[in-house]
C-alpha positions as CSV (number, residue, x, y, z in Angstrom):
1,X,-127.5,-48.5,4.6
2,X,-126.2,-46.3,1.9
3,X,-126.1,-47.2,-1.7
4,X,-125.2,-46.2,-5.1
5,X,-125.0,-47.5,-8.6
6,X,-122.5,-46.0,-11.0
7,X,-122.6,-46.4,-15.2
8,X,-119.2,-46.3,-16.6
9,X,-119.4,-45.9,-20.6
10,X,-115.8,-46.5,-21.8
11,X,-114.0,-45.2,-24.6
12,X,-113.3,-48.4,-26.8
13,X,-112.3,-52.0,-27.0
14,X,-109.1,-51.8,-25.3
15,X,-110.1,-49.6,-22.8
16,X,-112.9,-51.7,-21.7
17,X,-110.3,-54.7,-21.6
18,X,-107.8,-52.3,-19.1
19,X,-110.8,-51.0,-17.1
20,X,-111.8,-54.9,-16.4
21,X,-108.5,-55.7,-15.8
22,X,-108.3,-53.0,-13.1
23,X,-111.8,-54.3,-11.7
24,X,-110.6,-57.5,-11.7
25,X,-107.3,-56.6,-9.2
26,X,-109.2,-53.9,-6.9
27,X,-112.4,-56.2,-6.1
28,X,-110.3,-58.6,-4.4
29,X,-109.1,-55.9,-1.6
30,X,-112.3,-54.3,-1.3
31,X,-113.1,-58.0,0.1
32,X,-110.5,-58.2,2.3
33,X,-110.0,-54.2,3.9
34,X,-113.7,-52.8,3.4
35,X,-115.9,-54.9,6.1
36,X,-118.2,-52.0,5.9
37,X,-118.9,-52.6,2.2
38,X,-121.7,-54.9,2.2
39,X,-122.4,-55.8,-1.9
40,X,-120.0,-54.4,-4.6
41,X,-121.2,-56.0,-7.5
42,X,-119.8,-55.2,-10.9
43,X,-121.8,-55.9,-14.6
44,X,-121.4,-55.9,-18.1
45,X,-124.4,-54.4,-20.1
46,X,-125.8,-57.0,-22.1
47,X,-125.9,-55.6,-25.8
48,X,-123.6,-52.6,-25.1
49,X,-120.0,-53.4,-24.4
50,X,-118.6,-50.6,-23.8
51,X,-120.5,-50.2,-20.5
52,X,-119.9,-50.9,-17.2
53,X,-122.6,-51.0,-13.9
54,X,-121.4,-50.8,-10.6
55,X,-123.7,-51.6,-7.8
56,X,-122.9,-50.4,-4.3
57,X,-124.2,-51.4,-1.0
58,X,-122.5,-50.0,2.3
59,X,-123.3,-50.4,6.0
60,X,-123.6,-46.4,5.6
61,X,-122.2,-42.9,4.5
62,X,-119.3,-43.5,7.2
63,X,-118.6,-46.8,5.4
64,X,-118.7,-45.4,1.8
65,X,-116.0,-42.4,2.4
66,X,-113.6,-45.1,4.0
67,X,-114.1,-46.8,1.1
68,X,-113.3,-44.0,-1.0
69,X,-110.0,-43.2,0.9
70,X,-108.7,-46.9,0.5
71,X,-105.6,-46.6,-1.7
72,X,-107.0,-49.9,-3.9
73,X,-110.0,-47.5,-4.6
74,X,-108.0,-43.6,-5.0
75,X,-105.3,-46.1,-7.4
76,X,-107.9,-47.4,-9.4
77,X,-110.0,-43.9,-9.9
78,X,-106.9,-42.8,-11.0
79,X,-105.7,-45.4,-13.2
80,X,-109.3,-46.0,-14.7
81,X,-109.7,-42.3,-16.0
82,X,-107.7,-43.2,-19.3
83,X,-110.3,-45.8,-19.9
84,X,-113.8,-43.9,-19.5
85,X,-115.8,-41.6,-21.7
86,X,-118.3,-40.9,-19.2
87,X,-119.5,-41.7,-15.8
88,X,-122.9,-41.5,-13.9
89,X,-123.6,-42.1,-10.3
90,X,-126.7,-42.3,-8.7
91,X,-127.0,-42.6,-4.9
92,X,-130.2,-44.4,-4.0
93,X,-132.7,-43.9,-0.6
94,X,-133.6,-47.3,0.9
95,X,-137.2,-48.2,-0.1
96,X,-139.1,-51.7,0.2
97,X,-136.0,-54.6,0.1
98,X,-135.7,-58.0,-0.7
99,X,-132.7,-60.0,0.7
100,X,-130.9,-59.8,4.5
101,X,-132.5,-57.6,6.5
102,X,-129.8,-54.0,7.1
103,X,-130.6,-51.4,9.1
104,X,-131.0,-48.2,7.7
């Protein structure tokens, strides 16, 4: 299993509105060409809204860089750049779980 979780803060109001517009059209082919991405859950932040969570589970690090090299994904890195002030990832290690059981 490899995951991540990345903070998007975004620069205002109608950047916020494009970014989840672009989340909104790329989630929906991560379903259907990524079997190897297990959870890709996107969230608001409650009382900050101009922030963005991503959370990231894939079946492992071989899984992740396809998902990288998907064009949905490389189109909307590039097309969400206009929208973000700042981004923070954070790749996690495995530790005690709750949920289906995936090997590690």
């Amino acid at each position: 299993m490899f995951a991540l979780v990345v903070r998007f803060d975004l620069r205002d109001d109608a950047a916020a509105t494009e970014f989840d517009r672009l989340t909104s059209e790329t989630l929906p082919l991560i379903e259907t060409h990524e079997p190897g991405t297990l959870v890709y859950a996107t969230h608001r932040v409650e009382n900050e809204p101009l922030a963005r969570v991503f959370y990231e589970v894939y079946r492992d690090r071989e899984a992740f860089e396809s998902h990288e090299h998907q064009p949905h994904v490389v189109r909307f890195h590039a097309d969400k750049e206009q929208c973000v002030a700042s981004v923070r990832v954070e790749f996690l290690e495995p530790s005690a779980t709750k949920g289906p059981h995936i090997s590690r």
